[in-house]
Structures are given as C-alpha cells and as structure tokens.
N, C-alpha and C positions, 0 to 999 in steps of 0.2 A: 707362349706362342708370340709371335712378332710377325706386323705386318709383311706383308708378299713384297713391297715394293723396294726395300731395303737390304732384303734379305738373299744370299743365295740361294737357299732351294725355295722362296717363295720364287724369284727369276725365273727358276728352272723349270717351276713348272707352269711359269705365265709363257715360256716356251712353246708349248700345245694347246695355244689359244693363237689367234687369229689375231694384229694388230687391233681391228677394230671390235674384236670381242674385250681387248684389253683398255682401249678407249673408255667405251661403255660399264667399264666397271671401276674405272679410275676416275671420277668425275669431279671430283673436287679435293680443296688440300687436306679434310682428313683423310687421306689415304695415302698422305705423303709426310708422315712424322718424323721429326727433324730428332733423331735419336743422337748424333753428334755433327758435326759440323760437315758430314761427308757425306751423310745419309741421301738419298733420293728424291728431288723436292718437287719432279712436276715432269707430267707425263711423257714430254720430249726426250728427258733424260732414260725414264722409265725404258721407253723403246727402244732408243738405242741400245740400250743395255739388254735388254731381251732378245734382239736381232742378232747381236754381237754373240750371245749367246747360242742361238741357233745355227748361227753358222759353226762354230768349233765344238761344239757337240757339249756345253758345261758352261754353269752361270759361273759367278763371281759375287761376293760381297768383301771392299778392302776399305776397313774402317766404318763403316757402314751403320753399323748398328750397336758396337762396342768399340771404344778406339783400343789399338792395339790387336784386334783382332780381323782375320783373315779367314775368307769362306771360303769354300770348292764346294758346290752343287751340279748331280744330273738326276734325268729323269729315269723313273720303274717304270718302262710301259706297263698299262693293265695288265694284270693276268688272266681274266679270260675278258671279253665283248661285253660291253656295257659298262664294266668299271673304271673307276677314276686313277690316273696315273699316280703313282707315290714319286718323292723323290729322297737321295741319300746324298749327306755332304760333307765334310771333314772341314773339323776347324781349326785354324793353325793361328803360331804367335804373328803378326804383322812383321815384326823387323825380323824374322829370319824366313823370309819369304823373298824368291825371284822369281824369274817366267820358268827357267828349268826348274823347278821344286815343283809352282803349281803344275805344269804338265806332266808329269810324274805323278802328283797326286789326282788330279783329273785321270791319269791311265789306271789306276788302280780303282776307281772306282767306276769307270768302264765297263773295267773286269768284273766288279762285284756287279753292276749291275747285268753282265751276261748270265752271271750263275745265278740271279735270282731271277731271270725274265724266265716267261713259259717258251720255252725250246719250240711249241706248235705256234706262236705268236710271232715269231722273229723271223 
C-alpha cells in the first residue's frame, strides 16, 4: 500500500471528501512522502490535484510514486448506503504515455466502473 497523496486511486478517492475534510487529514509532512522527486510534497499541491481531478471525472499519478511510471484512477461509488467508495486504476509505462492514451484509458475505466456500480445507485 502507498500513501493517498501521491498515489492515483489514493486522489481518486480523496475526490469524495470535501477540501477541508482533506485539510484535516493531511496535517503535516508525514503525509507527504517524497517517494521520487515528483511525488506530492504539501497540501496546496494535494488540492489542486484532487479538484483537477473532480472536475474530469479521474485522478492522475505521473511519476509520482515510481519513476517511469503512470497512473489512471476513478472512483466505485458504494454499492449499497453506508459504504465506503472503492477505487480502480491502470498502470502504464510513463514514456509511452500522452493525453489521447490517458483518456482512452480513463474511458475504459469509466466503463468498468459502470458495470460494477449498483444500477439502483446511479
């Protein structure tokens, strides 16, 4: 496992938190481990990158937490009331990666997560 704040589907799913729910849990710099030189280092960054995220519907981690390496994260709504969202995310080599690749891989996991959300939920 690997922190939330580096990570694509940690993003993804700091997504369904509220800015200052995400404040309140990111309070100081252990929660911003400097895993390569790209990594996440301090909550201003954090945000925008989760905002950025909410708005197009999928996180991002590029270089982040392995160099060379490329995330695509969204979120599972719960499946029934009460429960905790999941998230799904595909991980790709870094140099063969551009914006048409990643939204192609963000749509296909769109798609998975339509066919695994609850049909009564959506």
């Amino acid at each position: 496992r690997f922190p939330a704040a580096p990570t694509a589907v940690g993003n993804a799913l700091l997504t369904t938190l509220t800015d200052s729910e995400i404040a309140g849990r990111f309070t100081g710099p252990q929660h911003f481990p400097r895993l390569t030189d790209r990594s996440v280092q301090n909550l201003s960054v954090l945000l925008t990158r989760v905002r950025t995220a909410r708005e197009r519907g999928y996180a991002t981690d590029d270089n982040g937490v392995h160099s060379g390496v490329y995330c695509v994260a969204t979120v599972i709504p719960p499946w029934a009331s009460g429960e905790q969202p999941l998230a799904i995310g595909a991980t790709l080599i870094a140099d063969q990666v551009d914006d048409n690749f990643v939204e192609a891989i963000a749509g296909e996991l769109k798609d998975a997560v339509r066919q695994l959300s609850n049909p009564m939920m959506q």
